[in-house]
MDAnalysis code that builds the backbone (N, CA, C; Angstrom):
import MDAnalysis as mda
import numpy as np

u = mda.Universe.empty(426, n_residues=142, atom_resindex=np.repeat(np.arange(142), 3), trajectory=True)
u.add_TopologyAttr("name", ["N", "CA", "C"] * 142)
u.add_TopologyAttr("resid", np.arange(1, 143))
u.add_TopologyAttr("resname", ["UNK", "UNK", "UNK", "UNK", "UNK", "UNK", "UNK", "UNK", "UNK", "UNK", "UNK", "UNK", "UNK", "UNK", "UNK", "UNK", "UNK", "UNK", "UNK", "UNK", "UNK", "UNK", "UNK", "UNK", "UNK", "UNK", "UNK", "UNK", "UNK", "UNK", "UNK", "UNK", "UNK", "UNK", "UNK", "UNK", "UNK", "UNK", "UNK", "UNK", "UNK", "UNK", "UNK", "UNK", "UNK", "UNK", "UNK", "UNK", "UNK", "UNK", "UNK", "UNK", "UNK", "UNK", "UNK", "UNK", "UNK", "UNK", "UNK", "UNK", "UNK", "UNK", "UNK", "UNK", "UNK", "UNK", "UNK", "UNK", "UNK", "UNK", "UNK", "UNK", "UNK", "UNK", "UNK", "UNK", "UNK", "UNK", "UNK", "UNK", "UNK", "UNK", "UNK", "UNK", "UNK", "UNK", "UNK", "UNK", "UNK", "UNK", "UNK", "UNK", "UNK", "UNK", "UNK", "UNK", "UNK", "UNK", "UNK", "UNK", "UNK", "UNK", "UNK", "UNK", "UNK", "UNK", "UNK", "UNK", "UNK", "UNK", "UNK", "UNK", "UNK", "UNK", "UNK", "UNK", "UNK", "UNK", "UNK", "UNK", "UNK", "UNK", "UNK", "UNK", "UNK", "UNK", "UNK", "UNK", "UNK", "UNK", "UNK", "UNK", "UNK", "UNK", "UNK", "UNK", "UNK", "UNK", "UNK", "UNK", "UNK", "UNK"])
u.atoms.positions = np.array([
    [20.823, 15.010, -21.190],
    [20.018, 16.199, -20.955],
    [20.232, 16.651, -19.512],
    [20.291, 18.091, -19.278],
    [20.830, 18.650, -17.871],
    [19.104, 18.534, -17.240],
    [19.020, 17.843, -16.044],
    [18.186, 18.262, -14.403],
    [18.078, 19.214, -14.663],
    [16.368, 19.189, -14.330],
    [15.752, 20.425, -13.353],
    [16.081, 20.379, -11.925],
    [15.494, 21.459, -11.200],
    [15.624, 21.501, -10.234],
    [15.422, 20.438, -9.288],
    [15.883, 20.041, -8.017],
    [15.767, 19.144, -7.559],
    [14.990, 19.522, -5.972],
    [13.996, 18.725, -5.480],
    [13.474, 19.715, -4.135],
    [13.320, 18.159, -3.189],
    [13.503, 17.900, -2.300],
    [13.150, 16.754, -1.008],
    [11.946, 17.011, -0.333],
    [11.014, 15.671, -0.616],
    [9.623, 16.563, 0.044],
    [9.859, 15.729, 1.400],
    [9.189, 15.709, 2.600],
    [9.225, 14.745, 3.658],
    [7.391, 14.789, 4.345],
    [6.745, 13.936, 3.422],
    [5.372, 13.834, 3.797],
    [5.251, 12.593, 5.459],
    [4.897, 13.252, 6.208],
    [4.361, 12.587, 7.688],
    [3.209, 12.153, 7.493],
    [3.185, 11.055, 8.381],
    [1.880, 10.220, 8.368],
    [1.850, 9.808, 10.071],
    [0.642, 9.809, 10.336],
    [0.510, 9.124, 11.647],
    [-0.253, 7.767, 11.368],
    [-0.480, 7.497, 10.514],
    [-0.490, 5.804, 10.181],
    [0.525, 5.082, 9.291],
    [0.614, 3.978, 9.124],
    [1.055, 3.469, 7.647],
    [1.032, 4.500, 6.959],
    [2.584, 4.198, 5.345],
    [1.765, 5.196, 4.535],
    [0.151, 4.599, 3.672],
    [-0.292, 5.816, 3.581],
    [-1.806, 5.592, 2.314],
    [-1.580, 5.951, 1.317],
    [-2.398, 5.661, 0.443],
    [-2.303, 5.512, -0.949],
    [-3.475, 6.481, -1.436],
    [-3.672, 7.209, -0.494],
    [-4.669, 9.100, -0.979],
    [-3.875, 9.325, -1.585],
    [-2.819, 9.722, -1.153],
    [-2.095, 10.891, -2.034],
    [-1.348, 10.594, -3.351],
    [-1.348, 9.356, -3.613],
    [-1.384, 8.856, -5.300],
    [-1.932, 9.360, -6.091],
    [-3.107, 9.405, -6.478],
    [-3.652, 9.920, -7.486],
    [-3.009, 11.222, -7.774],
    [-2.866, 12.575, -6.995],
    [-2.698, 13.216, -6.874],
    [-0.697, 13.553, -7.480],
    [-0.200, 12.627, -7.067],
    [1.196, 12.532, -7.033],
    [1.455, 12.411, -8.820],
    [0.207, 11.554, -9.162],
    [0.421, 10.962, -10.540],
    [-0.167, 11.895, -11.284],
    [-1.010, 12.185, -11.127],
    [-1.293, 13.592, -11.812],
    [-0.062, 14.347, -12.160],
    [0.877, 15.143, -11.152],
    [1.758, 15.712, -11.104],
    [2.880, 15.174, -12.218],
    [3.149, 13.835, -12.090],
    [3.940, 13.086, -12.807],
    [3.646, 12.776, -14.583],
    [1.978, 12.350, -14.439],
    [1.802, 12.478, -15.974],
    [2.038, 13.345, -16.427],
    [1.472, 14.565, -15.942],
    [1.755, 16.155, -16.591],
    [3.330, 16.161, -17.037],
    [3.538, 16.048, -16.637],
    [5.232, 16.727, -16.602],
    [5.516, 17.186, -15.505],
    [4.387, 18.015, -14.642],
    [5.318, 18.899, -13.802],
    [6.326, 18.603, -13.059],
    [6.511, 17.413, -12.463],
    [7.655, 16.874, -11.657],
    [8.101, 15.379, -12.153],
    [9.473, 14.853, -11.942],
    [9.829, 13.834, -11.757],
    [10.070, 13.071, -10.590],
    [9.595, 12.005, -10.244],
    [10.192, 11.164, -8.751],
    [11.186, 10.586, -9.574],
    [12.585, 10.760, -8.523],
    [13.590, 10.667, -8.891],
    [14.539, 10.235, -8.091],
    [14.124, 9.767, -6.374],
    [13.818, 8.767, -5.483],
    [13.230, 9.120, -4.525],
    [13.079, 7.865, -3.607],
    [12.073, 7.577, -2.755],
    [12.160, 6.575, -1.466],
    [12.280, 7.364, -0.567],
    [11.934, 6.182, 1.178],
    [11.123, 6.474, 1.534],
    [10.802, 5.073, 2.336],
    [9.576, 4.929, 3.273],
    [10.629, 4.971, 4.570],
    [10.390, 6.129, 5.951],
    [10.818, 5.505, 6.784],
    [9.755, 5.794, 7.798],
    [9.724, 4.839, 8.863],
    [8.952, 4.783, 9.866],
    [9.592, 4.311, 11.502],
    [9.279, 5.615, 12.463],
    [9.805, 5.391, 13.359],
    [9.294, 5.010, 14.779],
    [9.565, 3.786, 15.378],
    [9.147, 3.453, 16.076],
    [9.067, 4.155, 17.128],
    [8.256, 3.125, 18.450],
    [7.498, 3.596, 19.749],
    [9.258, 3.944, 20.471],
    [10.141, 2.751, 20.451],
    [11.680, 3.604, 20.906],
    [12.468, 4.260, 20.240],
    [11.535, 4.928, 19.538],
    [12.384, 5.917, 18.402],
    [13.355, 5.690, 17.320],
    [13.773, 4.000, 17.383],
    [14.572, 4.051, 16.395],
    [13.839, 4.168, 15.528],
    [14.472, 4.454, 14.200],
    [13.993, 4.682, 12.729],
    [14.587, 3.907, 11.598],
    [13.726, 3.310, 10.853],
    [13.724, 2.290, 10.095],
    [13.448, 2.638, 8.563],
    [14.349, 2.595, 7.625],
    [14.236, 3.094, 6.130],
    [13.903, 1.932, 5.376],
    [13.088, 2.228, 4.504],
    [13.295, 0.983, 3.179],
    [12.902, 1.961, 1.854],
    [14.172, 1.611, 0.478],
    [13.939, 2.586, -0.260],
    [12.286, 1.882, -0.789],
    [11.773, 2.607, -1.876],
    [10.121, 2.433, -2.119],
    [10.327, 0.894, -2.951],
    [11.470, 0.752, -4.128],
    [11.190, -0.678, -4.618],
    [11.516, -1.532, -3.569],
    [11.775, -1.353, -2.323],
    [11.905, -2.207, -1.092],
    [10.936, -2.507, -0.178],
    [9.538, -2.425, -0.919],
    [8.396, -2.338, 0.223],
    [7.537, -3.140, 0.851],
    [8.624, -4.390, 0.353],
    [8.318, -5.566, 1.022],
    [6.393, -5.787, 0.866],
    [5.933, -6.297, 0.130],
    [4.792, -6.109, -0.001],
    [3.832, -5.268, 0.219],
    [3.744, -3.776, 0.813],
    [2.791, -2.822, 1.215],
    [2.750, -1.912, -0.368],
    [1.027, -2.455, -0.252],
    [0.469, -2.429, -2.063],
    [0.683, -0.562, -2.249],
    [0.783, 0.047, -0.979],
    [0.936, 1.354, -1.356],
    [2.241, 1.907, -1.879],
    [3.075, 1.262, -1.082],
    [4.601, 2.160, -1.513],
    [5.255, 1.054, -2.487],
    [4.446, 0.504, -3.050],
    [4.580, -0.640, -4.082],
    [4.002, 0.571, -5.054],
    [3.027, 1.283, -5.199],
    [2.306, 2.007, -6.238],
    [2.645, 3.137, -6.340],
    [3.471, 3.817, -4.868],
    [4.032, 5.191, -5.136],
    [5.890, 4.702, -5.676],
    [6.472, 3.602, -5.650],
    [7.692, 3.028, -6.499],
    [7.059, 3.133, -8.018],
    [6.174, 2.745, -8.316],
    [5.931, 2.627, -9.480],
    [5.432, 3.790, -10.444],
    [5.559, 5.103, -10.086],
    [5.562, 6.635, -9.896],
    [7.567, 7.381, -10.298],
    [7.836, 6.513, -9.756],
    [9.369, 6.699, -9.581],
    [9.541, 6.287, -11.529],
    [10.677, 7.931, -11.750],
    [11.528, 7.317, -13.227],
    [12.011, 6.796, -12.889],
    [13.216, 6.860, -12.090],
    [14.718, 6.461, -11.772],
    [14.836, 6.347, -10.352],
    [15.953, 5.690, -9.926],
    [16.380, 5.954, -8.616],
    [17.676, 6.926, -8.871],
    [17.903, 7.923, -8.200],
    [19.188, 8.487, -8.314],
    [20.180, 8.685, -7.686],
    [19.665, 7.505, -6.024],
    [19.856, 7.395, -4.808],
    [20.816, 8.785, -3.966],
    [19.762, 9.956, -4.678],
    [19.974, 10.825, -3.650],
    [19.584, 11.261, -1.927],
    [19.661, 10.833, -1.407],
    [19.830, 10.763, -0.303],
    [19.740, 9.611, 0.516],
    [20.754, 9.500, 1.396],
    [21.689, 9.027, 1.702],
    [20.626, 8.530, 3.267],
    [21.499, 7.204, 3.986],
    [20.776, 6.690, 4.580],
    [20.996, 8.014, 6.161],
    [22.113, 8.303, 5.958],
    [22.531, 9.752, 7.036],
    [21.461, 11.011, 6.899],
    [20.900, 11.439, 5.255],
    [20.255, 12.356, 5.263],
    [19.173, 11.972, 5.612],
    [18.321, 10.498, 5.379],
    [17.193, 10.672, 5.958],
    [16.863, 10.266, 7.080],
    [17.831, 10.113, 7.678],
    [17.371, 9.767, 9.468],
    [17.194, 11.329, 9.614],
    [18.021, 12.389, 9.386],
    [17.822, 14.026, 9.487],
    [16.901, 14.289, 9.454],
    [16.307, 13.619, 7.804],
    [15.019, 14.304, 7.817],
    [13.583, 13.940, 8.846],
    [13.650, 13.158, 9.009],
    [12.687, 11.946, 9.750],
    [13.168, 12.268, 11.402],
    [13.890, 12.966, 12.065],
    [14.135, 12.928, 12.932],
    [13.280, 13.800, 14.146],
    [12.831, 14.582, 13.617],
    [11.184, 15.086, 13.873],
    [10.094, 14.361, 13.817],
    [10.200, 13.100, 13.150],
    [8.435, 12.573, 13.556],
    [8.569, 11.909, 14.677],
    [7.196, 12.167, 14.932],
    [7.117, 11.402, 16.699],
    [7.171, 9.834, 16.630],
    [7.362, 9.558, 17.617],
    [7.247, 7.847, 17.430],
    [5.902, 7.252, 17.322],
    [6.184, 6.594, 16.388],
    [4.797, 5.188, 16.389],
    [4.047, 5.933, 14.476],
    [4.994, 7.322, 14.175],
    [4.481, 7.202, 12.999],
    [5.641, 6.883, 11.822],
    [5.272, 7.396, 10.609],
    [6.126, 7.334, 9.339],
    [5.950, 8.451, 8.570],
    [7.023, 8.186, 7.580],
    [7.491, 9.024, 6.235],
    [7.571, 8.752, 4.974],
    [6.973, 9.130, 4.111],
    [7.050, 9.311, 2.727],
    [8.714, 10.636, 2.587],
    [9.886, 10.080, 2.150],
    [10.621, 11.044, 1.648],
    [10.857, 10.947, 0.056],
    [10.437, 12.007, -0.637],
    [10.226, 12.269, -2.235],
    [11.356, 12.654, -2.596],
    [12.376, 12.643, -3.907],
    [13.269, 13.584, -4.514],
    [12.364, 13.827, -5.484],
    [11.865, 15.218, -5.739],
    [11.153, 15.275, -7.233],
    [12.288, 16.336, -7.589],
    [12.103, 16.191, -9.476],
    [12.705, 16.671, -10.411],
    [11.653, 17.948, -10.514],
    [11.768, 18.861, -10.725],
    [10.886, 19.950, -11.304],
    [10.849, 20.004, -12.635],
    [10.441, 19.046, -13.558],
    [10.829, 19.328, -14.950],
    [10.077, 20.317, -15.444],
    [8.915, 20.829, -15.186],
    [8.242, 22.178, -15.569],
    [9.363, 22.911, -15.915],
    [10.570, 22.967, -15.376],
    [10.982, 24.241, -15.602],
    [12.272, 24.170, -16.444],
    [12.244, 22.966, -16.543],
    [13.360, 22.315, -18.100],
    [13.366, 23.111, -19.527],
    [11.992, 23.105, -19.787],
    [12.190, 24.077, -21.150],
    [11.819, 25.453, -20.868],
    [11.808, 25.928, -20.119],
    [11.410, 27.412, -19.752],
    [12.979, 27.318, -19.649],
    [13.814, 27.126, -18.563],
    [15.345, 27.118, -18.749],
    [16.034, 26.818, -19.955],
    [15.515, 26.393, -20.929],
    [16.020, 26.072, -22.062],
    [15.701, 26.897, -23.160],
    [14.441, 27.833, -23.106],
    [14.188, 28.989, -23.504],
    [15.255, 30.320, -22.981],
    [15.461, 30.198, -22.005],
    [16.205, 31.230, -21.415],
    [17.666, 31.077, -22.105],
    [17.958, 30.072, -21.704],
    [19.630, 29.988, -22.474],
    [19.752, 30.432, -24.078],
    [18.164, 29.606, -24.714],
    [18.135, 30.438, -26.173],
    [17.923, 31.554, -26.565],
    [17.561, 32.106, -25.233],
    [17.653, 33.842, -25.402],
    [18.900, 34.413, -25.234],
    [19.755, 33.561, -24.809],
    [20.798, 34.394, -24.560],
    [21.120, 34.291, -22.542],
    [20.258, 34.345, -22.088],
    [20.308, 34.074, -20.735],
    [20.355, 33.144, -19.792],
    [20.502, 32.910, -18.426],
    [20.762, 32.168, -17.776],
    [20.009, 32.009, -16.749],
    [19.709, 30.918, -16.237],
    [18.567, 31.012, -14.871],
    [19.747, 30.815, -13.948],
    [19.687, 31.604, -12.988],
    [20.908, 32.209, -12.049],
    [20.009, 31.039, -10.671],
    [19.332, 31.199, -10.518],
    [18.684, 30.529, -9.184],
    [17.447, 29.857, -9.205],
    [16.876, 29.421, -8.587],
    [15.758, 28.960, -7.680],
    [15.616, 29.099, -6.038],
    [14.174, 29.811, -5.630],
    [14.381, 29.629, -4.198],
    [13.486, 29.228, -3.964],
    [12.732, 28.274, -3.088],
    [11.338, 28.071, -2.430],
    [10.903, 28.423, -0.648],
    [10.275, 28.930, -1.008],
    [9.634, 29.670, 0.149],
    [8.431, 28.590, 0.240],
    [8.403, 28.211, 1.927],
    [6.908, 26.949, 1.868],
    [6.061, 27.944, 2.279],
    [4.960, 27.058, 1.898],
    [3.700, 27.781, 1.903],
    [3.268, 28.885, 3.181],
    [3.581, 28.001, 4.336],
    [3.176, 28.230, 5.669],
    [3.863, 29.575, 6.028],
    [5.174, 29.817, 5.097],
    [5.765, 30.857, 5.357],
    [5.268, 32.185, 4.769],
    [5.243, 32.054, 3.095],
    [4.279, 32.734, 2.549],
    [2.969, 33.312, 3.467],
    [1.988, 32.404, 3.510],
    [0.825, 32.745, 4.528],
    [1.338, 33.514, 5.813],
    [2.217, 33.299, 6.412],
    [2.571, 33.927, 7.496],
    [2.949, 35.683, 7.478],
    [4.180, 35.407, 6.232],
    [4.107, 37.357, 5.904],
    [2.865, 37.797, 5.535],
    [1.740, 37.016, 4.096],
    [0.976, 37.506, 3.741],
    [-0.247, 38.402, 4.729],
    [-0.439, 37.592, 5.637],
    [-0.964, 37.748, 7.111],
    [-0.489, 39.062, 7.777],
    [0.725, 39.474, 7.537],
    [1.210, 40.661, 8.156],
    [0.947, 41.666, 7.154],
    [0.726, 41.637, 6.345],
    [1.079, 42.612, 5.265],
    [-1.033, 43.314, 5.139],
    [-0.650, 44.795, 4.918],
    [-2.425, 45.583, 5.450],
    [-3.032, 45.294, 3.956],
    [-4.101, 44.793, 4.139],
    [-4.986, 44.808, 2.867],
    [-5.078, 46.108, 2.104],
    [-5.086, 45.962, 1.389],
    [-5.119, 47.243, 0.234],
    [-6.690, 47.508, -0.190],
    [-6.900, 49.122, -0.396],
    [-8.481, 49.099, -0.337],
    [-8.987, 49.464, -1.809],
])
């Protein structure tokens, strides 16, 4: 069966990771709407180096023990090069949650489309902060 879309989340933490945002993650996951499809923990120290472990690597921390167990597959998309990139913005002394989710929401809607005859040509995501930012410019309507 062909992938949905594929998106890299990079959640910051200024502690350890926590295990708030589980419930929440799993929600997402029971539904359907997304697949975890892999997953690092990295955390970068007070001299800045930065330290990865994928999530079934979490060496006992009961949290990224419970967000591995969230994970379908590993698909070991990204690479130990891409996520120092990504992670290379957090300040020292915190960490990272880096997500691959699957968008499967949009698996049979794309699969509707092809049975129409058509093709889903793209995906783009615009983050939120950006959204809010034009929305902000733009004159209320009366």
């Amino acid at each position: 069966m062909a992938s949905g879309p594929v998106e890299i989340v990079v959640i910051g933490f200024t502690e350890p990771l926590t295990g708030k945002i589980l419930p929440e993650l799993n929600k997402l996951v029971e539904s359907g709407v997304v697949t975890i499809v892999d997953g690092l923990v990295a955390s970068k120290d007070l001299d800045g180096s930065v330290t990865l472990a994928e999530l079934s690597e979490s060496g006992g921390d009961e949290d990224a023990a419970a967000l591995a167990a969230l994970l379908d597959r590993v698909d070991g998309l990204v690479s130990d090069e891409d996520a120092e990139e990504l992670v290379s913005e957090l300040d020292p002394g915190t960490s990272a949650a880096i997500l691959v989710f699957e968008h499967t929401w949009v698996k049979p809607l794309r699969d509707t489309i092809a049975a129409a005859g058509g093709v889903l040509l793209d995906t783009v995501r615009i983050p939120g902060p950006v959204v809010d930012e034009l929305v902000a410019t733009v004159p209320e309507i009366d």
